[in-house]
C-alpha positions, 0 to 999 in steps of 0.5 A, spaced: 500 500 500 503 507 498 501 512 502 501 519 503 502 523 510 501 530 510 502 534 516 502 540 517 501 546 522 507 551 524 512 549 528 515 555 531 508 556 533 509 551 539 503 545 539 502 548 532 508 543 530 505 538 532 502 536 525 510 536 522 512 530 529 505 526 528 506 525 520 513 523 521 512 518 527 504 516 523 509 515 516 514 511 520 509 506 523 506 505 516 514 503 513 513 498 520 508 494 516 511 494 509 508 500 507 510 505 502 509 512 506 510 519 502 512 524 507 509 532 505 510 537 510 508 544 510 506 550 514 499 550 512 495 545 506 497 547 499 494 544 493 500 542 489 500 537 496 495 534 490 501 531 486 504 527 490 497 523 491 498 520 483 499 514 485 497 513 493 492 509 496 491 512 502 492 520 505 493 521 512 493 528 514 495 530 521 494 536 525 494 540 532 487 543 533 484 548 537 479 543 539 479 539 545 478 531 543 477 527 550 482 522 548 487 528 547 486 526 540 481 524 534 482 519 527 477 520 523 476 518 516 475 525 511 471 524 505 472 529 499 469 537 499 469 542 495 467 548 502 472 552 502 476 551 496 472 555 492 478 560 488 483 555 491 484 559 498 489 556 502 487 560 508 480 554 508 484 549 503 483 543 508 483 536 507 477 534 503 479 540 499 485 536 497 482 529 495 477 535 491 482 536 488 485 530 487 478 528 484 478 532 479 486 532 478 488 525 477 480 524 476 481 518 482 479 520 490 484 516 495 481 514 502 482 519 507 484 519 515 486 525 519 489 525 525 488 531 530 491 531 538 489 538 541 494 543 542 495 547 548 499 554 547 500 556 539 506 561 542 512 562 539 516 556 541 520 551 537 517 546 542 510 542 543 509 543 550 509 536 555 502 535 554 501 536 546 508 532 546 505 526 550 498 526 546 502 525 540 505 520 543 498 516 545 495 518 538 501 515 534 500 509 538 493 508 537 494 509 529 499 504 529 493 500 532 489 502 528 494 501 522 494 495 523 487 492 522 487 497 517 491 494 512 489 487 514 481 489 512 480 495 510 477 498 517 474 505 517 475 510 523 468 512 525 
């Protein structure tokens, strides 16, 4: 299976960096398994992230939010949506956006996750704070879980 991992968010914004340690630890857990993972990391989503998705079977996207997930963080599946994407702003270029646009680019929509932990400080720091780092941790752990029964059956996140 050929997966792309986008993470993305600032990481001189503290926990905003998140998304950049989660897509390199969710890629890393993938190539565990026998996976191929292509690694894209970026400050914010950008529509050419759609030309490394040629080829993919699956995207996952990984990110800080703002929300407060009760686990810490959330896995959920993304489905393609065309809100937001109107004139391509990529202030509201999100993930549906991009498998959107992989549609009508490469004319084939791979399946869509998103990893998300919460963040706490959006400071400037290089450095995630102690909790958002131990979500992460837990996040990376359950995806691994997760991977696992998906690569084997094609299980869906609810």
């Amino acid at each position: 299976m050929r997966v792309l991992v986008l993470g993305y968010g600032n990481p001189s914004r503290q926990d905003d960096g998140a998304g950049h340690v989660l897509a390199w630890l969710v890629a890393r857990a993938i190539r565990k398994y026998g996976d191929e993972a292509v690694l894209w990391r970026g400050h914010q989503l950008l529509p050419e992230a759609v030309l490394e998705a040629e080829d993919i079977d699956v995207a996952v996207f990984c990110d800080a939010s703002l929300l407060s997930y009760d686990e810490g963080y959330a896995l959920e599946r993304v489905e393609p949506s065309k809100s937001g994407a109107d004139g391509l702003n990529i202030h509201t270029f999100g993930p549906g956006s991009v498998l959107a646009f992989a549609a009508e680019i490469l004319g084939r929509v791979p399946d869509g996750l998103m990893l998300s932990v919460s963040g706490d400080s959006f400071d400037f720091s290089d450095r995630l704070t102690p909790t958002c780092k131990e979500r992460v941790r837990k996040a990376c752990r359950s995806f691994g879980e997760f991977w696992k029964e998906y690569r084997e059956s094609q299980i869906r996140p609810s």
